[in-house]
C-alpha positions in Angstrom: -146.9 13.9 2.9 -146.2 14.6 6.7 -142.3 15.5 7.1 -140.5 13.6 9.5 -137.5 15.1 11.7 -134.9 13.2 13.6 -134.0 14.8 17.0 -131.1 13.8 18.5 -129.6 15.2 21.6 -125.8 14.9 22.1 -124.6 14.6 25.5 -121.1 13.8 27.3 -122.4 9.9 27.9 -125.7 9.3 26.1 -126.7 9.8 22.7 -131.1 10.4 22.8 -132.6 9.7 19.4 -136.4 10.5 18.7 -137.8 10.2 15.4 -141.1 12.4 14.9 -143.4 13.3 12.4 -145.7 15.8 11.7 -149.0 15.3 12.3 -151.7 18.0 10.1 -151.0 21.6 11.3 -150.5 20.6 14.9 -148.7 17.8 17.0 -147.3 15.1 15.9 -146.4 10.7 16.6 -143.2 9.6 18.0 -142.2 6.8 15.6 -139.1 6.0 17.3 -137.0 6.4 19.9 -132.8 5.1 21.0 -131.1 5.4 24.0 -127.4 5.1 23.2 -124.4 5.2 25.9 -121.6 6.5 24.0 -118.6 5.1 25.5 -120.4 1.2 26.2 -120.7 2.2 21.7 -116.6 3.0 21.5 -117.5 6.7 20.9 -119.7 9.4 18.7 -118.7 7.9 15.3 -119.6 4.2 16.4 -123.3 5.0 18.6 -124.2 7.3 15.8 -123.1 3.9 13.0 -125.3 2.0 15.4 -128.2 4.2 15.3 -127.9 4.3 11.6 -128.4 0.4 11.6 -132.2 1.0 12.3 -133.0 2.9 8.9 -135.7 4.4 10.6 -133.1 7.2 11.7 -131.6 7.3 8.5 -132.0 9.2 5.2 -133.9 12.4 7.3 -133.6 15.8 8.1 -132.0 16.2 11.6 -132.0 18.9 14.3 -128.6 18.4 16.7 -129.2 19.6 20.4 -125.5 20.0 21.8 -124.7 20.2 25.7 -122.9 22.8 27.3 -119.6 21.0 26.6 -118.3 23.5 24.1 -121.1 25.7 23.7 -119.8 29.7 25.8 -122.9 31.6 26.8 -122.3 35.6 27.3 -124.8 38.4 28.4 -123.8 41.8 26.2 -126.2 44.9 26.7 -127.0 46.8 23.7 -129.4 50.2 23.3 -131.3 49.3 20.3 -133.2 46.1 19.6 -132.9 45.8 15.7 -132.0 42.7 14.4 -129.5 44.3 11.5 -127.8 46.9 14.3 -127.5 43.6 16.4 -125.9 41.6 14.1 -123.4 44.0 13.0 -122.6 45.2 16.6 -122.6 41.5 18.4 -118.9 40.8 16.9 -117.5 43.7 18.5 -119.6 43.4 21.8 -118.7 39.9 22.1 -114.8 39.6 21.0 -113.7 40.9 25.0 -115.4 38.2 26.5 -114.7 35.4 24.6 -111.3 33.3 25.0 -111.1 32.6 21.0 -110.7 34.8 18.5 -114.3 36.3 16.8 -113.9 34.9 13.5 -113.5 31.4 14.3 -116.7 31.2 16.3 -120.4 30.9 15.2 -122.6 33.1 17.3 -126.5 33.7 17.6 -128.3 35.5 20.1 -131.9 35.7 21.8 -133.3 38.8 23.3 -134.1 38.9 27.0 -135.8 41.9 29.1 -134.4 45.2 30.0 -132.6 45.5 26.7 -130.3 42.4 27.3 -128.9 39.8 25.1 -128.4 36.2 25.9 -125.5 35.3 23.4 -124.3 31.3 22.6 -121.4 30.7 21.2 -119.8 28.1 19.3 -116.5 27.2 17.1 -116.8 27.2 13.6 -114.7 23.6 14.0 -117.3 22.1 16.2 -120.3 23.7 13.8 -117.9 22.0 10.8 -117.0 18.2 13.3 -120.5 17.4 13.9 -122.2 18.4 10.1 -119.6 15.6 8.9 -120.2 13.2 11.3 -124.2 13.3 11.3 -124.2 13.8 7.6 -121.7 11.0 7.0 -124.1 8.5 9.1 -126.8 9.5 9.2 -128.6 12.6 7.5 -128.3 16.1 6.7 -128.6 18.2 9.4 -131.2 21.1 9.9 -130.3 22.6 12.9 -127.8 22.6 15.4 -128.7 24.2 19.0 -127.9 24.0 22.4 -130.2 21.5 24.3 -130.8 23.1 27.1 -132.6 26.4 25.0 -134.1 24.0 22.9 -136.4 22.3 25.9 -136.7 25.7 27.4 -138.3 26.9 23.9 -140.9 24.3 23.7 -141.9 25.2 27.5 -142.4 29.0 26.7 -143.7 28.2 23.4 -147.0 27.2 25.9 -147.7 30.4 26.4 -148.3 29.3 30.2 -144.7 30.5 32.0 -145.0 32.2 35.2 -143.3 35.5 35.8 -140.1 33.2 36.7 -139.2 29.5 36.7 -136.3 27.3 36.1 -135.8 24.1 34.1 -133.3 21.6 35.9 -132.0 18.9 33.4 -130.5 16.9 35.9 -127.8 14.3 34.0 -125.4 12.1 34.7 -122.4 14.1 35.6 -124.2 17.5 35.6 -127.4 19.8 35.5 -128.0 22.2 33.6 -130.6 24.9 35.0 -132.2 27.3 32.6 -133.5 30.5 33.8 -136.5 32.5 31.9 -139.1 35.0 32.9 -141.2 37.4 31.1 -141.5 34.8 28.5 -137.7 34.9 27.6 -134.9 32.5 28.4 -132.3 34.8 30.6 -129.6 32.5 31.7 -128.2 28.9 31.5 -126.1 27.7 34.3 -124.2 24.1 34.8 -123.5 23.0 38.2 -122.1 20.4 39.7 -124.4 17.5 40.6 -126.0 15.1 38.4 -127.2 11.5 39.1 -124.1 9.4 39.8 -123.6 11.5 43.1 -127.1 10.7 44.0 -126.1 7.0 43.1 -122.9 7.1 45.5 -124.8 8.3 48.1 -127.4 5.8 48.0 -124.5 3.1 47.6 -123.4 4.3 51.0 -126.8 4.5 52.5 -127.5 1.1 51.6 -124.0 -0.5 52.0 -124.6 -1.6 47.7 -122.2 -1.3 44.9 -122.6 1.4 42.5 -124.5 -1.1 40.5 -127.2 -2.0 42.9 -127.5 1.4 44.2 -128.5 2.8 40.7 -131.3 0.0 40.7 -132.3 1.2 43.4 -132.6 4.8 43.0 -134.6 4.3 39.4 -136.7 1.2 40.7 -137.5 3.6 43.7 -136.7 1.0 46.4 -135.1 3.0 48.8 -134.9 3.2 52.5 -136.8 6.5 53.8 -135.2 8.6 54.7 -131.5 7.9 53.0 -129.5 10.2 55.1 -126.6 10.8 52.9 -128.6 10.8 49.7 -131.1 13.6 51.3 -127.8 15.9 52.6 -126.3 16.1 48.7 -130.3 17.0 47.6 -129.8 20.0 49.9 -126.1 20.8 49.3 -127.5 20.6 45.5 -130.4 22.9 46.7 -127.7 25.1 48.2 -125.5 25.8 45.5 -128.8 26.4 43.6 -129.9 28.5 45.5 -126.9 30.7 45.6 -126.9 30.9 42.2 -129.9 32.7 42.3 -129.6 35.2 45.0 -126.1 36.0 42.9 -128.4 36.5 39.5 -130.5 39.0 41.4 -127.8 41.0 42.6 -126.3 41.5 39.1 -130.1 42.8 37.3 -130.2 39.4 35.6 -133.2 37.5 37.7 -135.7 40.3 38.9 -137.9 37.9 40.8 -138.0 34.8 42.6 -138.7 31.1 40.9 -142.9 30.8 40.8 -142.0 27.4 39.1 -139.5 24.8 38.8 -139.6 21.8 36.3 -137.0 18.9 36.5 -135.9 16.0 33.7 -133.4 14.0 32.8 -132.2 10.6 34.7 -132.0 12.6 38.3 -135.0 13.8 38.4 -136.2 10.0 38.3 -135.3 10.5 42.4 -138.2 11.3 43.9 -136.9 13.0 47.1 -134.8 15.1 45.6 -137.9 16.3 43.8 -139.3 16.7 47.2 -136.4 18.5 48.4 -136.4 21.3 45.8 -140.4 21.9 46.3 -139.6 22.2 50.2 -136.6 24.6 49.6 -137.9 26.8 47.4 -141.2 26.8 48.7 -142.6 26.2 45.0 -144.5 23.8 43.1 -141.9 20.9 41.9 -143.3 19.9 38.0 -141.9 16.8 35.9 -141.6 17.9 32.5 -143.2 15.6 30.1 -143.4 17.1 26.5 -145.2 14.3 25.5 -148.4 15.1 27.5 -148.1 19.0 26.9 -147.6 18.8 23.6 -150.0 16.0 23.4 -147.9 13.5 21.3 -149.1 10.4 20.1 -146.6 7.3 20.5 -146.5 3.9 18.5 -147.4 1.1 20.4 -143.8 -0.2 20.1 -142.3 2.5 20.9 -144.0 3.3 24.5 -143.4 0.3 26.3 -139.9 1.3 26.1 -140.1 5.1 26.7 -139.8 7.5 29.2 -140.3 11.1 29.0 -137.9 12.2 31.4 -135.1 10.5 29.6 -136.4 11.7 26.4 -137.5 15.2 26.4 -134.4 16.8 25.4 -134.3 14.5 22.1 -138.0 15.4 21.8 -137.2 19.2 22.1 -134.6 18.6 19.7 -137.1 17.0 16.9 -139.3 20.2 17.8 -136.6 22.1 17.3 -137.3 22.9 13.7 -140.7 25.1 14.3 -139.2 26.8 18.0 -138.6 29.9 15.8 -136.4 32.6 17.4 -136.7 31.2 20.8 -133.6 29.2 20.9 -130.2 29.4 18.9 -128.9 28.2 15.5 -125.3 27.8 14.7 -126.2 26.1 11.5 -126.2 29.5 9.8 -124.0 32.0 7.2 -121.3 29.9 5.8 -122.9 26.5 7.0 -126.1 27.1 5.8 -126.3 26.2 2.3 -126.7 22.6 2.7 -129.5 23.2 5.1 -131.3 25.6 2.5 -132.4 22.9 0.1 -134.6 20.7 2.2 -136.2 23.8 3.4 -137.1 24.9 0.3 -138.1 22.0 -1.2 -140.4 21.0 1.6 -141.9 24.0 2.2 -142.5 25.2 -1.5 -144.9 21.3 -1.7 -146.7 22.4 0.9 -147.0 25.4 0.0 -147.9 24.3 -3.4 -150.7 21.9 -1.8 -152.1 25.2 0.1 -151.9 27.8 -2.6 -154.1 25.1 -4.6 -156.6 24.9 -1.7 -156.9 28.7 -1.8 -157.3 28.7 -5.2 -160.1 25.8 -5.1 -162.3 27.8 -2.1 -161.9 30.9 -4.3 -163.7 29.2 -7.1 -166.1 27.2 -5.0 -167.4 30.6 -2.8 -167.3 32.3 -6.2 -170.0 29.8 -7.6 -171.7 30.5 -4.2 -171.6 33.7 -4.3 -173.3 34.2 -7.6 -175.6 31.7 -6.8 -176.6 33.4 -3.8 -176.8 37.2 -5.2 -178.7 35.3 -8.5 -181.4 34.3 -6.1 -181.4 37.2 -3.8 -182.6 39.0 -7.2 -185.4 36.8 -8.1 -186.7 37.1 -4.5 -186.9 41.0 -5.0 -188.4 40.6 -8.7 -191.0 38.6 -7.1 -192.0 40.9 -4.6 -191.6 43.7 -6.7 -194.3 42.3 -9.0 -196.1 41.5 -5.9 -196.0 44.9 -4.7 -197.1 46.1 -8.5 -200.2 43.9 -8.8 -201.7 45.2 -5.4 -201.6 48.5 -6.0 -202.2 48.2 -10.2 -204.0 45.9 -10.9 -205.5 47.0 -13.9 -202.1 47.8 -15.2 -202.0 44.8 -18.6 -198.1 44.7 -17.5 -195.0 45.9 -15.4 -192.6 47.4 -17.8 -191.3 50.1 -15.6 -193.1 49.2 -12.2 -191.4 52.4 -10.5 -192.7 54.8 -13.3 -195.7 53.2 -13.5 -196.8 53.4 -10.0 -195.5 57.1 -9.5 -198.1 58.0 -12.2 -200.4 56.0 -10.4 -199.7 57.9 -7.3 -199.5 61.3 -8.9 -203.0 60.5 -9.9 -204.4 59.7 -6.9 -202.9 62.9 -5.2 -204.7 64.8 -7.7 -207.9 63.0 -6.9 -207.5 62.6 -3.2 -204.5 64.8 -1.7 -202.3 62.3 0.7 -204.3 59.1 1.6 -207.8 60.1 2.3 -209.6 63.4 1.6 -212.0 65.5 -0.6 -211.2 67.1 -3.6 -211.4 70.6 -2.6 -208.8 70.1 0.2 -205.8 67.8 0.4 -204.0 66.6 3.6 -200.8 69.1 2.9 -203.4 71.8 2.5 -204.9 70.9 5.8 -201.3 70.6 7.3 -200.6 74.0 6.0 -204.0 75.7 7.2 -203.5 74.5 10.5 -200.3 75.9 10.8 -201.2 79.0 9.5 -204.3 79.4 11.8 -202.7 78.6 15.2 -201.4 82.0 16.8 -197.1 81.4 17.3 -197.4 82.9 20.6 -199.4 80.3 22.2 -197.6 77.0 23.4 -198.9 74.4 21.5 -197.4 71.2 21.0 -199.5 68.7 18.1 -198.8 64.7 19.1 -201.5 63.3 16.6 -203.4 64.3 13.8 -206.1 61.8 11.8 -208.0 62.7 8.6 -210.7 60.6 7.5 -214.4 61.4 6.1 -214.3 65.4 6.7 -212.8 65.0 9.7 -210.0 65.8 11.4 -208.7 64.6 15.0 -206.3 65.8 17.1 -204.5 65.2 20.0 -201.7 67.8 21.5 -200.2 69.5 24.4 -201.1 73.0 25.8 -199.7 75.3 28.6 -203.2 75.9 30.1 -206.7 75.3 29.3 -207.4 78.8 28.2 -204.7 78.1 25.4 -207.2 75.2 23.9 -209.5 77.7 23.9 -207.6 80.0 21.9 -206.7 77.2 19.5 -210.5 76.4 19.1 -211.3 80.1 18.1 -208.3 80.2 15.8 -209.2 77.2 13.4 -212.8 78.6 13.6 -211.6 81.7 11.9 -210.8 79.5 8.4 -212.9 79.1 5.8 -212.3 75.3 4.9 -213.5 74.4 9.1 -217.6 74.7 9.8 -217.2 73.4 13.5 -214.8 73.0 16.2 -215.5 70.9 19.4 -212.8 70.8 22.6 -213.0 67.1 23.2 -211.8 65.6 26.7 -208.7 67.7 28.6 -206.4 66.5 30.9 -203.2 67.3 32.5 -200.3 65.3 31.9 -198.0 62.7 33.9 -196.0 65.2 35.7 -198.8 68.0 36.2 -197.3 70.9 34.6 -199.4 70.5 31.1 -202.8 70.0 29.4 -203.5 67.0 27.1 -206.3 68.0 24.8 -208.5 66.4 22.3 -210.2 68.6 19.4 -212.9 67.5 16.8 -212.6 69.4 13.3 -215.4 68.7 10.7 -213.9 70.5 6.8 -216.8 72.0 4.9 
């Protein structure tokens, strides 16, 4: 059974919802997906009772992506990178920079390069508010991080990040930028521009209400160029800029942006897009974590969706297999409730694996014997093969090795080694040979053939006169009647003689 995870990202205004499950090993199907304004709703309590009115976000595990309302984010250098000397050195490390006192907050950390710490915290009241609000309505909750971390997990999770980019969640009131390089998220940063100031300005470029000018800016049916709308793109290019250049002077950025991805309703304005890509001289990319992540959508579901609105709710529902790339603050005391569904889920699929394992074991254990049972009837059969040609008077094979050494022994007796007479066998040829050639003279054998009373050979001397010497050597034994010097050459690179010689054995 697939498991199915609500996402929902939190914000100051909206409320994003995305319900998403799992799909085999990999990706996954968006099943559906809310947009909720929280104060058109009355507040949390009543958009998250309205979301509950569509079961389909009810009754599931839940992973809560928080903005950086109430969420403090801290930098704290320590000299060792062990997760147990970490956690009981963070407390102390992070109680100076922190305006409320260590024990009431909830603290996790990621490691960044050069032996840093990115550290997030947040109160244990906040942890507490929302776990009874989303459980009360909704369902238990499974994680609670801070949405901006959360998207910028699922981007470095692609295993694609340049040396340094940034992720610009450009909202209503605010954006959030997200710094990472070397793989790592090393800063988030709120500043102060979001969509309604791109609204105003279009509002005053077009002489519209606020109403009209909103339209206009996510209908794209603006006047080029929109002179006060382009000057807050670059004041908001600006400020980002500075922000930057200020990173780099205190060790925290060591490079400059090879990247910059933008979502959220802002980005929706394409010259500001345009703006940022000319600023920074860098390619401008809209995040869509439906395409990387290749996410399938129900056919309900996508006439009504867009992925720049959504990707943070998306992240969110992703959440739950980003690992130690983003933070948790459901953890220690609040993360008991959590612990069941965990367990639960994983042990039945674990269950439903460990009984795979088990079933290939037993299958490639039939195969196996199979295999090794026929492997040993192909080397009967040419064992017997083997044992008929070369005994085939032999009435049966009861001990085919045995048998055939005797049947060998035999022969040696008759024959020496393959071919010879009686009176001399091959090693006693070998061994006259040997024993006739002088040691002095240079003499190198390449070939030697026995057959019929007579021997051939073919070898190497230093100079002619050295054949010659050979010849009158062999002559000298009383198993040779004649010795013939066939043809004589010198070798390849002229500093030999290749020789032929004809011996005929009495």
């Amino acid at each position: 059974m697939p498991q199915t995870v609500l996402g929902l990202d939190i914000g100051t205004n909206t409320i994003k919802a995305i319900v998403l499950t799992s799909k085999g090993l990999t990706g996954g199907r968006i099943i559906a997906a809310r947009s909720l304004d929280i104060n058109a709703c009355g507040g949390i309590e009543a958009a998250l009772k309205k979301l509950a009115e569509d079961k389909t976000f009810s009754n599931i595990p839940c992973c809560i992506s928080l903005s950086l309302t109430d969420i403090m984010f801290r930098q704290v250098n320590l000299p060792f990178r062990d997760d147990n000397k970490i956690r009981k050195t963070l407390a102390f490390e992070l109680e100076p920079l922190i305006p409320i006192p260590i024990e009431e907050v909830v603290a996790d950390y990621l490691m960044i390069p050069r032996d840093g710490l990115l550290v997030a915290a947040l109160t244990k009241k906040s942890v507490r508010d929302w776990i009874e609000k989303v459980e009360g309505i909704l369902g238990e909750v499974s994680i609670i991080d801070a949405s901006p971390t959360a998207l910028a997990a699922q981007i470095i999770d692609n295993k694609k990040t340049p040396v340094c980019g940034i992720i610009l969640d450009i909202g209503h009131d605010s954006t959030t930028a997200t710094f990472y390089e070397d793989d790592a998220i090393v800063h988030v940063r709120p500043l102060a521009f979001g969509g309604k100031h791109i609204t105003a300005a279009l509002a005053a470029d077009c002489f519209v209400d606020m109403d009209r000018a909103e339209h206009l800016k996510i209908r794209k049916d603006y006047p080029e160029p929109a002179a006060n709308a382009g000057s807050v793109c670059r004041n908001f290019c600006l400020e980002l800029r500075n922000t930057i250049e200020y990173m780099k002077l205190n060790g925290v950025l060591q490079n400059e942006p090879a990247q910059i991805m933008t979502t959220g309703g802002g980005s929706l304005f394409i010259p500001l897009r345009k703006e940022i890509e000319n600023y920074f001289s860098c390619p401008v990319e809209a995040l869509d974590l439906v395409r990387s992540k290749q996410l399938d959508i129900e056919e309900t579901v996508e006439s009504q969706f867009d992925p720049q609105i959504m990707n943070t709710a998306i992240a969110a529902a992703m959440r739950i297999s980003a690992g130690r790339k983003s933070f948790n603050f459901r953890k220690g005391e609040f993360a008991a409730n959590n612990a069941s569904f965990n367990f639960k889920e994983h042990l039945k699929w674990a269950a439903w694996v460990a009984g795979i394992i088990i079933l290939l074991a037993i299958v490639n254990q039939f195969l196996d014997y199979g295999l090794k049972t026929q492997h040993l009837n192909n080397i009967k059969e040419q064992i017997a093969h083997i044992f008929k040609n070369n005994l085939p008077e032999a009435r049966g094979m009861i001990d085919p090795v045995q048998q055939l050494k005797t049947k060998l022994a035999e022969n040696k007796k008759t024959f020496g080694f393959y071919e010879g007479l009686p009176e001399i066998t091959t090693v006693d040829l070998l061994k006259e040979i040997s024993g006739m050639i002088s040691p002095s003279l240079n003499i190198v054998i390449t070939d030697l053939n026995y057959e019929n009373s007579i021997v051939l050979i073919k070898g190497e001397a230093k100079a002619i006169d050295d054949v010659s010497a050979v010849k009158n050597d062999l002559l000298k034994s009383i198993y040779f009647k004649n010795v013939t010097i066939g043809s004589t050459s010198l070798t390849k690179d002229g500093g030999k003689v290749d020789f032929n010689l004809r011996i005929e054995v009495k």
